[in-house]
mmCIF file of the N, C-alpha and C atoms, coordinates in Angstrom:
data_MODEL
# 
_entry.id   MODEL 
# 
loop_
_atom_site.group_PDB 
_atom_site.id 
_atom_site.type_symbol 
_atom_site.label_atom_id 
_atom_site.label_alt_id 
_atom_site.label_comp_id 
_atom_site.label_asym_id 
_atom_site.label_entity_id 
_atom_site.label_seq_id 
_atom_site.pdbx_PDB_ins_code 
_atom_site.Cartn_x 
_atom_site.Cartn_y 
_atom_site.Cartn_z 
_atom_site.occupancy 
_atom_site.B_iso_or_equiv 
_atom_site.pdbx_formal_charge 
_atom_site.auth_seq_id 
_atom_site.auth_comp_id 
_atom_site.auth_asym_id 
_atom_site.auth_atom_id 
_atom_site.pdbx_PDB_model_num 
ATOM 1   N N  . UNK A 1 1  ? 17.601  9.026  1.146   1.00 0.00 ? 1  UNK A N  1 
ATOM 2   C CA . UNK A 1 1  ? 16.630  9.849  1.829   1.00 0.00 ? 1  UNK A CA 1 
ATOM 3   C C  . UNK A 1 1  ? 15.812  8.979  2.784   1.00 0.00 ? 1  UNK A C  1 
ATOM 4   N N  . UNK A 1 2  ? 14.898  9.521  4.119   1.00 0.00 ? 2  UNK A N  1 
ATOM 5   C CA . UNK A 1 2  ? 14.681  8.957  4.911   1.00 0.00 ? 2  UNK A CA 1 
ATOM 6   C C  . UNK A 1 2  ? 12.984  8.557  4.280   1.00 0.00 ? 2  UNK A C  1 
ATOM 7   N N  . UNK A 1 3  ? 12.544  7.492  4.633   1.00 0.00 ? 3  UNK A N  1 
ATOM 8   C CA . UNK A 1 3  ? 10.839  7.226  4.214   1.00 0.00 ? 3  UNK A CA 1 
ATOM 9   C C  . UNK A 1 3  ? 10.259  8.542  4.237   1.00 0.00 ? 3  UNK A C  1 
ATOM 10  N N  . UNK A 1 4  ? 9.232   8.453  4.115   1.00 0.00 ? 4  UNK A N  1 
ATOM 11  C CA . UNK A 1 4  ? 8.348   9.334  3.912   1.00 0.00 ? 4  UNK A CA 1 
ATOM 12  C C  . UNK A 1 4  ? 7.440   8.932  5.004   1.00 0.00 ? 4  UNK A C  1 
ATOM 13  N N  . UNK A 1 5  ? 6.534   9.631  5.864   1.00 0.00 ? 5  UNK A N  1 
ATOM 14  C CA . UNK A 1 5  ? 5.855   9.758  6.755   1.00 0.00 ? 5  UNK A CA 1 
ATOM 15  C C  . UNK A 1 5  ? 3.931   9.008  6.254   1.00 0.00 ? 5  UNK A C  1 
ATOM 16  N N  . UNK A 1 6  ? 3.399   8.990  7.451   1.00 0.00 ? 6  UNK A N  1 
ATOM 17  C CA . UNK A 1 6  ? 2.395   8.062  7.102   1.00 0.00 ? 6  UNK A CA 1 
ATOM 18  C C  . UNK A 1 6  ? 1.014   9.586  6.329   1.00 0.00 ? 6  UNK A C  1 
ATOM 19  N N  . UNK A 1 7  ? 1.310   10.719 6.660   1.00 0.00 ? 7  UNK A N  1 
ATOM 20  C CA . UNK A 1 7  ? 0.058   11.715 5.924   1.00 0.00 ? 7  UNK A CA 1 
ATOM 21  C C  . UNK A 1 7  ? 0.436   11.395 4.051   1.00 0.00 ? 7  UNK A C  1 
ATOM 22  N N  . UNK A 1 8  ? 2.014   11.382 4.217   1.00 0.00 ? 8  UNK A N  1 
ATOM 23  C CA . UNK A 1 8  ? 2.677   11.356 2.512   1.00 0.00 ? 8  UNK A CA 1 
ATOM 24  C C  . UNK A 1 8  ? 1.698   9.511  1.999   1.00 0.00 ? 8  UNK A C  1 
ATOM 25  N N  . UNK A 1 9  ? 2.417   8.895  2.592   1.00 0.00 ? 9  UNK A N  1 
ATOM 26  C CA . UNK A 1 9  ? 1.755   7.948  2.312   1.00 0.00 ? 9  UNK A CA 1 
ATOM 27  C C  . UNK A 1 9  ? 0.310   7.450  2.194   1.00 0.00 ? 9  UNK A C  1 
ATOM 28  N N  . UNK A 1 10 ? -0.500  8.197  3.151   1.00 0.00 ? 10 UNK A N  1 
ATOM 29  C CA . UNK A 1 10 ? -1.751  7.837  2.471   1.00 0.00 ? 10 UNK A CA 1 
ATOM 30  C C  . UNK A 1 10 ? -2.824  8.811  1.282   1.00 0.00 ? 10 UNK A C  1 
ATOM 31  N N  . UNK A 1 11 ? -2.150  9.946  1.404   1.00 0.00 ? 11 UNK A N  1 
ATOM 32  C CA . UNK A 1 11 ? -1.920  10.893 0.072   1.00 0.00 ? 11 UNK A CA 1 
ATOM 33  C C  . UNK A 1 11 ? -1.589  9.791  -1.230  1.00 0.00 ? 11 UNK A C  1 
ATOM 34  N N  . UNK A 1 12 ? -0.196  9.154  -1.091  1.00 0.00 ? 12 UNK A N  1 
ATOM 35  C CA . UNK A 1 12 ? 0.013   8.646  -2.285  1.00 0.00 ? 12 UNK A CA 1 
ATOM 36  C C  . UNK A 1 12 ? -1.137  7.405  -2.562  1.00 0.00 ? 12 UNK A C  1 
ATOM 37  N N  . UNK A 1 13 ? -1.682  6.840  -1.125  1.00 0.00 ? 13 UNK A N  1 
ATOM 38  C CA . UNK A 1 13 ? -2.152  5.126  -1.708  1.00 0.00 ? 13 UNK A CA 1 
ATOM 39  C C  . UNK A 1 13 ? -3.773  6.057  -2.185  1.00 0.00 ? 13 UNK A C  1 
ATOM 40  N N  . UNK A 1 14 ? -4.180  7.184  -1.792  1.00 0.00 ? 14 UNK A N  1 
ATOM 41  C CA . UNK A 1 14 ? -6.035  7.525  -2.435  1.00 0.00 ? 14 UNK A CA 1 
ATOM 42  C C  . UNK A 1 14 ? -5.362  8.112  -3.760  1.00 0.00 ? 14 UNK A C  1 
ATOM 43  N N  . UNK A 1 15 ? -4.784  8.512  -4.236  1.00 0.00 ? 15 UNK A N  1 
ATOM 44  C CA . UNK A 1 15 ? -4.349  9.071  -5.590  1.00 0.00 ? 15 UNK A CA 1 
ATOM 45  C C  . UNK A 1 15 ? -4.198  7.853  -6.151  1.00 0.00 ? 15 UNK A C  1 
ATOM 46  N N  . UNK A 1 16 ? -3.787  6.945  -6.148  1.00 0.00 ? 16 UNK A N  1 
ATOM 47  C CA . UNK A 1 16 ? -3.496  5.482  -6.624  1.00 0.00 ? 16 UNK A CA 1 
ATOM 48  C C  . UNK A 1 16 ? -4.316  4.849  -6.538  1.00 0.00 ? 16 UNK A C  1 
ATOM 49  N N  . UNK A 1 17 ? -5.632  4.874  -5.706  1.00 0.00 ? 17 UNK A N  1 
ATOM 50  C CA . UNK A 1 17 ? -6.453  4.289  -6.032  1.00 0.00 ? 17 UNK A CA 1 
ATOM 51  C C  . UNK A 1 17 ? -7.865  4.627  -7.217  1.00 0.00 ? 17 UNK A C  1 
ATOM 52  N N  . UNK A 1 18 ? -7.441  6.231  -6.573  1.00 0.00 ? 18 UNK A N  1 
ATOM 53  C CA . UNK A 1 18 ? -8.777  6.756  -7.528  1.00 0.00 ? 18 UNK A CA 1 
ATOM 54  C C  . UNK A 1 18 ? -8.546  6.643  -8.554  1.00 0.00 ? 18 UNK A C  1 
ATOM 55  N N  . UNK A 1 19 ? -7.223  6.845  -9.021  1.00 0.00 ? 19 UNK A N  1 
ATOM 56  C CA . UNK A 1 19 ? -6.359  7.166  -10.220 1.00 0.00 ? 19 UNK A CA 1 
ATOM 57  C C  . UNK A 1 19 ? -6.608  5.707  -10.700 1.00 0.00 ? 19 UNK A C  1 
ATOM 58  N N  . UNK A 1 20 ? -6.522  4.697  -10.691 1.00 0.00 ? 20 UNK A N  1 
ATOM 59  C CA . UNK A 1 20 ? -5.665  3.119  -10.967 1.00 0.00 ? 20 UNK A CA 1 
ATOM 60  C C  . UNK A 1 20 ? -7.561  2.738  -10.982 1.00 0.00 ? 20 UNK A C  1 
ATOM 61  N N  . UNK A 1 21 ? -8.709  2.823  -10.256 1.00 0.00 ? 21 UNK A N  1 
ATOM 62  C CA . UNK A 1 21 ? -10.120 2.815  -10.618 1.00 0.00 ? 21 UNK A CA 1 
ATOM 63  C C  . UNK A 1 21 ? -10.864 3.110  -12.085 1.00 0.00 ? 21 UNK A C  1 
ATOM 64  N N  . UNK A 1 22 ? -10.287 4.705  -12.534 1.00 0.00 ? 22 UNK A N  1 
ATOM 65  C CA . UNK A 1 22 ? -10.755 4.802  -13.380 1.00 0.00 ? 22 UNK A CA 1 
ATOM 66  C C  . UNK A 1 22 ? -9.751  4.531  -14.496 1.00 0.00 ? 22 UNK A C  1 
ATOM 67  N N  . UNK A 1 23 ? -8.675  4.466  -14.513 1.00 0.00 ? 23 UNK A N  1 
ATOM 68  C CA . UNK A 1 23 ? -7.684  3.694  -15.867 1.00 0.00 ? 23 UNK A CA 1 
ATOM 69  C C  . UNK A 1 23 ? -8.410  2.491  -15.744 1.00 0.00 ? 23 UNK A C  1 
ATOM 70  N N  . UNK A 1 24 ? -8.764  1.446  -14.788 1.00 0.00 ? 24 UNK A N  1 
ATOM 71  C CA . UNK A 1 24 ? -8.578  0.305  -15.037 1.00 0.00 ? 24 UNK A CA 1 
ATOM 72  C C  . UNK A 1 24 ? -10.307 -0.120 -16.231 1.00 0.00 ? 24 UNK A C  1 
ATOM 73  N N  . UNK A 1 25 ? -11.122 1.124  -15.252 1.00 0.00 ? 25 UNK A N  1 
ATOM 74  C CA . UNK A 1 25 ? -12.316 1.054  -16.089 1.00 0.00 ? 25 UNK A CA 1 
ATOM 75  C C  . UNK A 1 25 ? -12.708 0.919  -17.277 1.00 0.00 ? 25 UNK A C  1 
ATOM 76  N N  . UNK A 1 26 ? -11.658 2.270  -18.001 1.00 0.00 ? 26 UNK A N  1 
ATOM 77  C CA . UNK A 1 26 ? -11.816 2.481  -19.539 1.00 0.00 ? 26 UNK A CA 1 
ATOM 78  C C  . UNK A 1 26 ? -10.538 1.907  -19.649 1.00 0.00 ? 26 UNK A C  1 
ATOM 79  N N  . UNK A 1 27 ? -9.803  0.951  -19.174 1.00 0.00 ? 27 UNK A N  1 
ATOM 80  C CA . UNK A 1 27 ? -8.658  0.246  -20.092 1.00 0.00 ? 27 UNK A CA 1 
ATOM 81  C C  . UNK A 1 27 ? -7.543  1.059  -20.717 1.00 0.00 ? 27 UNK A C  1 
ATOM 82  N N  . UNK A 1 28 ? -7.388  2.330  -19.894 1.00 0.00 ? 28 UNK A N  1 
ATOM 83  C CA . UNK A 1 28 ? -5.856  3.319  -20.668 1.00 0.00 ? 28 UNK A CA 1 
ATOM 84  C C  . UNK A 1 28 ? -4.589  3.097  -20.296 1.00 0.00 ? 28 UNK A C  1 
ATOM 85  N N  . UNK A 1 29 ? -4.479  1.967  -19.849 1.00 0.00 ? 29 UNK A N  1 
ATOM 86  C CA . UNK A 1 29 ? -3.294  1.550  -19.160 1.00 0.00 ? 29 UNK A CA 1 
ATOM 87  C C  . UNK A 1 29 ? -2.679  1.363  -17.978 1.00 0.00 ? 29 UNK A C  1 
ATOM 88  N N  . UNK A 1 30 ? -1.915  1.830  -17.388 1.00 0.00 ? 30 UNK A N  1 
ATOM 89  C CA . UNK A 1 30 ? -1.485  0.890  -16.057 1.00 0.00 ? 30 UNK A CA 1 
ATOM 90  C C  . UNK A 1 30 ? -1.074  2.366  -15.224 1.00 0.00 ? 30 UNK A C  1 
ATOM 91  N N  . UNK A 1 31 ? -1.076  2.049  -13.784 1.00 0.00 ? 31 UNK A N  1 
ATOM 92  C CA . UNK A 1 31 ? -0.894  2.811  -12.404 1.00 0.00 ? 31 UNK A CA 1 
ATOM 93  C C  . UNK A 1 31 ? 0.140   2.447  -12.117 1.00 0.00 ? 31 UNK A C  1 
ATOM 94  N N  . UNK A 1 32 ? 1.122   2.843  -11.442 1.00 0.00 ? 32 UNK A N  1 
ATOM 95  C CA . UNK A 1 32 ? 2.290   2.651  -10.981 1.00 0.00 ? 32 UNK A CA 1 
ATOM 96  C C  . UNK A 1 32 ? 2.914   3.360  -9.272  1.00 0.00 ? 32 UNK A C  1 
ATOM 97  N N  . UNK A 1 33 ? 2.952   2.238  -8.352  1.00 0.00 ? 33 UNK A N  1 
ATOM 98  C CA . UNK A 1 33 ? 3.665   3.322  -7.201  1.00 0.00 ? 33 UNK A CA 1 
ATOM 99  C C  . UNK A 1 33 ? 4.500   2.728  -6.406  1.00 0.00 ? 33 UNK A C  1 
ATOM 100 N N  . UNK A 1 34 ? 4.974   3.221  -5.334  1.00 0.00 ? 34 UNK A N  1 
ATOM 101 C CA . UNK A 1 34 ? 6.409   2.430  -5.081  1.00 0.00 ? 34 UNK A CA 1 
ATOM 102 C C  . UNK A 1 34 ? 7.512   3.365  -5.469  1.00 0.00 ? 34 UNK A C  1 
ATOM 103 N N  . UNK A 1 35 ? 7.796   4.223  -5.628  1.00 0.00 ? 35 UNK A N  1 
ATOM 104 C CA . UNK A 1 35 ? 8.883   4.765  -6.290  1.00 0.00 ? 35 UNK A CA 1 
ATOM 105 C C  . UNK A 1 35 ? 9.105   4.472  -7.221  1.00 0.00 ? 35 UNK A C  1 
ATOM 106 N N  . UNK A 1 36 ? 8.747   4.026  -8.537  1.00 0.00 ? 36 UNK A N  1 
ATOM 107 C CA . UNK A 1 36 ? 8.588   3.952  -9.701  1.00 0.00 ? 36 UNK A CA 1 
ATOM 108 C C  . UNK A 1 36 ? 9.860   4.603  -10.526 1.00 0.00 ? 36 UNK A C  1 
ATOM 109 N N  . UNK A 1 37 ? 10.783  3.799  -10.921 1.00 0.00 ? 37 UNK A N  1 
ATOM 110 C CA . UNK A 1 37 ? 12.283  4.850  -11.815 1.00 0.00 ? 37 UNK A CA 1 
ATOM 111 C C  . UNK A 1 37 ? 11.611  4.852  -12.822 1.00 0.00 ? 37 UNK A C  1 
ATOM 112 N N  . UNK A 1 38 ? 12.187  6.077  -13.561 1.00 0.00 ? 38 UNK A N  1 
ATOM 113 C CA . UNK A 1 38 ? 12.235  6.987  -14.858 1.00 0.00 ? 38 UNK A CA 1 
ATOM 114 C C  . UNK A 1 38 ? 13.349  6.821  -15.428 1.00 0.00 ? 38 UNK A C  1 
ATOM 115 N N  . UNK A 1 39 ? 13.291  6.579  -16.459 1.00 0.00 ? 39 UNK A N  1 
ATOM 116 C CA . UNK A 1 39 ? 15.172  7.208  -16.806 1.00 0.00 ? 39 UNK A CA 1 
ATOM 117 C C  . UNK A 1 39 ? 14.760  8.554  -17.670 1.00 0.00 ? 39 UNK A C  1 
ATOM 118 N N  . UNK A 1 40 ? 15.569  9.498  -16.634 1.00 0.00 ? 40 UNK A N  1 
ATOM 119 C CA . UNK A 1 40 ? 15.370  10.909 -17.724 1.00 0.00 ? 40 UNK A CA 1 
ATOM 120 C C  . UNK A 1 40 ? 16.285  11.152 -18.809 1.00 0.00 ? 40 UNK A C  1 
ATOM 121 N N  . UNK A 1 41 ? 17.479  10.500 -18.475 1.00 0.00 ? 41 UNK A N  1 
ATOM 122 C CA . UNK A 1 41 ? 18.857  10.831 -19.027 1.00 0.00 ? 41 UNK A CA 1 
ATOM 123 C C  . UNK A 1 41 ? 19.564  9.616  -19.013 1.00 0.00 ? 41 UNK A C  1 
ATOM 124 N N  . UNK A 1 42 ? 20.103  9.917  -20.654 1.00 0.00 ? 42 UNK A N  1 
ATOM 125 C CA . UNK A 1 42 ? 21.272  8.718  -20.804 1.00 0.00 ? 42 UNK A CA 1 
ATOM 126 C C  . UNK A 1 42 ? 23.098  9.991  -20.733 1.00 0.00 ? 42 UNK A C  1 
ATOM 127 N N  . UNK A 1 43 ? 23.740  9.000  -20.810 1.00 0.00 ? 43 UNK A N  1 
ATOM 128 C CA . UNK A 1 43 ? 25.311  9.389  -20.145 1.00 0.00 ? 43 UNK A CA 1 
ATOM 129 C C  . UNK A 1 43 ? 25.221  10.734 -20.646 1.00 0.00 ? 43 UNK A C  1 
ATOM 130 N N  . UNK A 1 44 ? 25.554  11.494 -18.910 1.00 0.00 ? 44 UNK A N  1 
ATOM 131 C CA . UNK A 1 44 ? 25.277  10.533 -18.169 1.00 0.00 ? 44 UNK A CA 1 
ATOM 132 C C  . UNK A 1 44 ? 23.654  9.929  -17.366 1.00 0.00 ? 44 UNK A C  1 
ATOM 133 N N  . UNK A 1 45 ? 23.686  8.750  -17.186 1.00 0.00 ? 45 UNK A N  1 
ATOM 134 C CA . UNK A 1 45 ? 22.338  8.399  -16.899 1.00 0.00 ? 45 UNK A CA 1 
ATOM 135 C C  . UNK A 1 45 ? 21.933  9.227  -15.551 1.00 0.00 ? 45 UNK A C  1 
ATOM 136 N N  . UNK A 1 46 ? 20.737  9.281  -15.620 1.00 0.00 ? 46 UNK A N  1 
ATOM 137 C CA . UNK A 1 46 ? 19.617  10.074 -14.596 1.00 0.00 ? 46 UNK A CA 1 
ATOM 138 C C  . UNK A 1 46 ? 18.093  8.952  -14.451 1.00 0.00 ? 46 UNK A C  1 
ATOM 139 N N  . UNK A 1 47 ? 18.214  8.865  -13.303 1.00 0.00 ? 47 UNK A N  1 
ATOM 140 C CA . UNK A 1 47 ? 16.606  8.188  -12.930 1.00 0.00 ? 47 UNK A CA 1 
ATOM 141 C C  . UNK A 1 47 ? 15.954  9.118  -12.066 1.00 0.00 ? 47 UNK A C  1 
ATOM 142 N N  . UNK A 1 48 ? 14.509  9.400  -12.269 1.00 0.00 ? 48 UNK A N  1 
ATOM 143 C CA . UNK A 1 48 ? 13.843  9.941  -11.326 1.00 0.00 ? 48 UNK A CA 1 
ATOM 144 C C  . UNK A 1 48 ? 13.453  8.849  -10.408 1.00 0.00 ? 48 UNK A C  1 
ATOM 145 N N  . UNK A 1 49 ? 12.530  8.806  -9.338  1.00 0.00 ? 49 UNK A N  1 
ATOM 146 C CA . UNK A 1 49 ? 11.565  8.283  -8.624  1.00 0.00 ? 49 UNK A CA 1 
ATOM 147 C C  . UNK A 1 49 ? 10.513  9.139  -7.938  1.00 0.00 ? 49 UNK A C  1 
ATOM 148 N N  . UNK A 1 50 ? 9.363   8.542  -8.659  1.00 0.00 ? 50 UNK A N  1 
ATOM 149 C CA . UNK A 1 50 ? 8.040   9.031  -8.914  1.00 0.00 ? 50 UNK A CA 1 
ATOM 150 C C  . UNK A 1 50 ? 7.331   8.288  -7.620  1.00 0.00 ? 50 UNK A C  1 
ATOM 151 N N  . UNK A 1 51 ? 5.871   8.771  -6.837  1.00 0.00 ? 51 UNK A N  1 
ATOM 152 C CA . UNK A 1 51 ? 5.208   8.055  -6.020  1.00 0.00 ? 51 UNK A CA 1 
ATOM 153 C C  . UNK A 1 51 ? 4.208   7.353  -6.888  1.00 0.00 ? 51 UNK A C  1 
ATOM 154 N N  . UNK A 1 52 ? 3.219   7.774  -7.606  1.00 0.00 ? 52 UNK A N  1 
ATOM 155 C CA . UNK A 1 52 ? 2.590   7.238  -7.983  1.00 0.00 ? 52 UNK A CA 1 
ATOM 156 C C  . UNK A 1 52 ? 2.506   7.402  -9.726  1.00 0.00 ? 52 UNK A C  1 
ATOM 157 N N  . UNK A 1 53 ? 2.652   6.650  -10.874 1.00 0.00 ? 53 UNK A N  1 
ATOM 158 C CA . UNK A 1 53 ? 2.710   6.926  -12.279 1.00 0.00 ? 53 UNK A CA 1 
ATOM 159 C C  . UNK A 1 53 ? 1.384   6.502  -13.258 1.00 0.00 ? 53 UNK A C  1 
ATOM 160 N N  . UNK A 1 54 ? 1.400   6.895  -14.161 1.00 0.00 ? 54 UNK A N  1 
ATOM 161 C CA . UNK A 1 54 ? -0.055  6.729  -15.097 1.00 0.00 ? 54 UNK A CA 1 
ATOM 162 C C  . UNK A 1 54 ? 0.501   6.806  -16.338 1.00 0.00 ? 54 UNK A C  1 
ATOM 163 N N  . UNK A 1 55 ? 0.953   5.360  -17.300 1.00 0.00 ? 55 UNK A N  1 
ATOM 164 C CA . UNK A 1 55 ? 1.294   5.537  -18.269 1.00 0.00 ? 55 UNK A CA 1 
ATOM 165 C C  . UNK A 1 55 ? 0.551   4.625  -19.247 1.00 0.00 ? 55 UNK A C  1 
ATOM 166 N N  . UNK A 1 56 ? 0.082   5.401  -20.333 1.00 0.00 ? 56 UNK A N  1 
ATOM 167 C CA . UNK A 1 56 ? -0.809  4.822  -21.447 1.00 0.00 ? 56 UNK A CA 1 
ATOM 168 C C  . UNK A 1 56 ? -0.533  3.026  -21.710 1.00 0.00 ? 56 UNK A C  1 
ATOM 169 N N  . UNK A 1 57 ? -1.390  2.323  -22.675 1.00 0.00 ? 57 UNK A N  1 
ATOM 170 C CA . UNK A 1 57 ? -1.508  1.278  -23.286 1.00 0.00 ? 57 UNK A CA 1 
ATOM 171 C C  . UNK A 1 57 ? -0.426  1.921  -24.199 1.00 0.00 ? 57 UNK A C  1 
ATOM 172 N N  . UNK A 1 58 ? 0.065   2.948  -25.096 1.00 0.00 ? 58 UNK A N  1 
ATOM 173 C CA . UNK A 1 58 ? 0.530   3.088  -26.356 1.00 0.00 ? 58 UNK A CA 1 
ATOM 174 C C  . UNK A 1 58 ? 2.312   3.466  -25.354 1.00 0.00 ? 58 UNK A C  1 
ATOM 175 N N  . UNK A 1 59 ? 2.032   3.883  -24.797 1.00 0.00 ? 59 UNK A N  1 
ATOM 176 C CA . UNK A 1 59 ? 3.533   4.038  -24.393 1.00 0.00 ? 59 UNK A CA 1 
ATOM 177 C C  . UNK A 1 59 ? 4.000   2.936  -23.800 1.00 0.00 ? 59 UNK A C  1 
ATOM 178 N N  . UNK A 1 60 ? 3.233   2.039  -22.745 1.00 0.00 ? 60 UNK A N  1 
ATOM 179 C CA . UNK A 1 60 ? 3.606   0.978  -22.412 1.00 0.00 ? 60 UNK A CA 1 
ATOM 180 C C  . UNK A 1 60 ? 3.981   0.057  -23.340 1.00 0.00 ? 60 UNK A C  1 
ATOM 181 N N  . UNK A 1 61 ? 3.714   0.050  -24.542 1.00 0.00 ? 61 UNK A N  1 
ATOM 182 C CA . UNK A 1 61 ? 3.758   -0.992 -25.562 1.00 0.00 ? 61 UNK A CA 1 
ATOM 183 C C  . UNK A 1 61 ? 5.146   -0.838 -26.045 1.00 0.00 ? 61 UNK A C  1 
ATOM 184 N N  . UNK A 1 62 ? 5.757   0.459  -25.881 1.00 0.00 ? 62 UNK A N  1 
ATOM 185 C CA . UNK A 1 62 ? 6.932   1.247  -26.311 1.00 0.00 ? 62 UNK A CA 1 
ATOM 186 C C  . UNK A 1 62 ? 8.535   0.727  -25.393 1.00 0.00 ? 62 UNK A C  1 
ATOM 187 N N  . UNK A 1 63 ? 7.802   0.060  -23.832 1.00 0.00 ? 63 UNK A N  1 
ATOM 188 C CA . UNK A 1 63 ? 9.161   -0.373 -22.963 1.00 0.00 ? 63 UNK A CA 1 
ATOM 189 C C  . UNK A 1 63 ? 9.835   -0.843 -23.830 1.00 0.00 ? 63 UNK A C  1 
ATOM 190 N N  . UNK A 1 64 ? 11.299  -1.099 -23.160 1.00 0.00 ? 64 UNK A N  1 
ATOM 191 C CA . UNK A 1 64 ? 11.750  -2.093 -23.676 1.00 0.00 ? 64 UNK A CA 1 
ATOM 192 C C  . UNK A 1 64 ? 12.874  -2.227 -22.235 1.00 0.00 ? 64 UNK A C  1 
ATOM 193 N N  . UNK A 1 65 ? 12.703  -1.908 -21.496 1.00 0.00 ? 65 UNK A N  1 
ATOM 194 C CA . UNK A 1 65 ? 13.616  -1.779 -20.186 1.00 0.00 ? 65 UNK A CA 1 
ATOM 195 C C  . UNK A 1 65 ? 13.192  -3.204 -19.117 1.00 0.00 ? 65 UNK A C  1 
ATOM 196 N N  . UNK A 1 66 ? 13.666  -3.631 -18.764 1.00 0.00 ? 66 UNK A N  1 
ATOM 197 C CA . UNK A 1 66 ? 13.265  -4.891 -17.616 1.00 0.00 ? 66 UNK A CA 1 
ATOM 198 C C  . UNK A 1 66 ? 12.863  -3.918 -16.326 1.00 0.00 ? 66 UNK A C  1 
ATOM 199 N N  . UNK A 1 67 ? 13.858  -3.093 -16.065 1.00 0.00 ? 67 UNK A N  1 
ATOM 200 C CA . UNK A 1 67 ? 14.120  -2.180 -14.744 1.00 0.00 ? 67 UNK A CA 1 
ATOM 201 C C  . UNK A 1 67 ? 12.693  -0.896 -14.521 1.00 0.00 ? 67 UNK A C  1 
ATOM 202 N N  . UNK A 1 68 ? 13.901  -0.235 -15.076 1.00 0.00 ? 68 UNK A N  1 
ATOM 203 C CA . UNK A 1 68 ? 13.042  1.410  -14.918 1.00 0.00 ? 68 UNK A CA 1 
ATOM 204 C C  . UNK A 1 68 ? 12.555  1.389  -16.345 1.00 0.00 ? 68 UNK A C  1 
ATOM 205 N N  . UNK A 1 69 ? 11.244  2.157  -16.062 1.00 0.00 ? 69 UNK A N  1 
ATOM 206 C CA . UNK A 1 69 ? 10.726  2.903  -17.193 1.00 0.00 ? 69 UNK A CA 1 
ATOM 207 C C  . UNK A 1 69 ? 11.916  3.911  -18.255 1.00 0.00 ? 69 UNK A C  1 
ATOM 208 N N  . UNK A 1 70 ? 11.780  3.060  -19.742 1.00 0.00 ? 70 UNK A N  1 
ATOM 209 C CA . UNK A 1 70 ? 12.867  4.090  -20.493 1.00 0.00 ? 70 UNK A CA 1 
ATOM 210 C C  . UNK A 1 70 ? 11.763  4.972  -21.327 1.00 0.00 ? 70 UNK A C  1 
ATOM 211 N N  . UNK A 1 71 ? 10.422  4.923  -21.185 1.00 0.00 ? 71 UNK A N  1 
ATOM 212 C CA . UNK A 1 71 ? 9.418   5.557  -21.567 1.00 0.00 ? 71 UNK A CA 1 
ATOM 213 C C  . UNK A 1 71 ? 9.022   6.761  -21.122 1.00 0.00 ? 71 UNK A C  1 
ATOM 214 N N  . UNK A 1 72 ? 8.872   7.660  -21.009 1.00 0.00 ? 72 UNK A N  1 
ATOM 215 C CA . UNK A 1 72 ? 8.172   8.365  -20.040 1.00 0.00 ? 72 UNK A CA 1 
ATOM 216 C C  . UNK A 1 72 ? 6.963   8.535  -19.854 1.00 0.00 ? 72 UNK A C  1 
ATOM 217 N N  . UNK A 1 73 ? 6.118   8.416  -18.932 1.00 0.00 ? 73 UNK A N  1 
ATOM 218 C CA . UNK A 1 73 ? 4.615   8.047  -18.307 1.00 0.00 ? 73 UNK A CA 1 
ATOM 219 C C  . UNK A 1 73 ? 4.099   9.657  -18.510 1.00 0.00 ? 73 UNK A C  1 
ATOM 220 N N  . UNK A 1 74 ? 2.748   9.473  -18.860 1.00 0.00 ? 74 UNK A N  1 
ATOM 221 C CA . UNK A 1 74 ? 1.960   10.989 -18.858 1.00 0.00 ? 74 UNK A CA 1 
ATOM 222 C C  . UNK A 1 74 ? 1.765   11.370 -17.819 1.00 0.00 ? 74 UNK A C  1 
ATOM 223 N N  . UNK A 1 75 ? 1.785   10.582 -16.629 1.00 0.00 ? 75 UNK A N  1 
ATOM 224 C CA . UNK A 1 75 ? 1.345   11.247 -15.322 1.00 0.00 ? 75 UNK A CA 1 
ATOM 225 C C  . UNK A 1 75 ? 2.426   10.941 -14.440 1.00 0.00 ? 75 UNK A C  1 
ATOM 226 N N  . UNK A 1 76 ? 3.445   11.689 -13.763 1.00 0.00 ? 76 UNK A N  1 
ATOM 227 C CA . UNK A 1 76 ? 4.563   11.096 -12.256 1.00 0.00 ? 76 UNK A CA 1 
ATOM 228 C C  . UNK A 1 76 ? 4.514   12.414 -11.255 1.00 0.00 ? 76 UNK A C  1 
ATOM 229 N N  . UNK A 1 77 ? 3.725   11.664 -10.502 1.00 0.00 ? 77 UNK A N  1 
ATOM 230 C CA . UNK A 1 77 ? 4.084   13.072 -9.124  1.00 0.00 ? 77 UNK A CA 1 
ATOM 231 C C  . UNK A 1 77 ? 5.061   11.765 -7.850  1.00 0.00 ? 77 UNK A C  1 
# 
């Protein structure tokens, strides 16, 4: 797919910031953007890509993937 345009993009970087401000405040875990993979599905495998993600201290603790998230995050738009 072709980039995404600069209105998409600065949509995604104020959601990521406001968002990634107050996690970082109260310590609930980590922000994520960039296209961020998911794995939704094993075989056959499926990855999403998310703009910006919000996934807990307790799920993060849960990775075990180098790559994509094999967790799924409470927050992916």
């Amino acid at each position: 797919m072709p980039p995404t345009g600069h209105p998409h993009a600065s949509i995604e970087a104020n959601v990521a910031l406001e968002l990634g401000n107050f996690v970082k405040q109260h310590a609930l875990g980590r922000v994520m953007t960039g296209e961020v993979g998911i794995i939704t599905q094993y075989n056959p495998d499926s990855v999403r890509g998310a703009d910006v993600v919000f996934i807990s201290n307790e799920r993060l603790a849960r990775v075990q993937a180098e790559g994509y998230l094999d967790v799924p995050p409470e927050l992916f738009e």
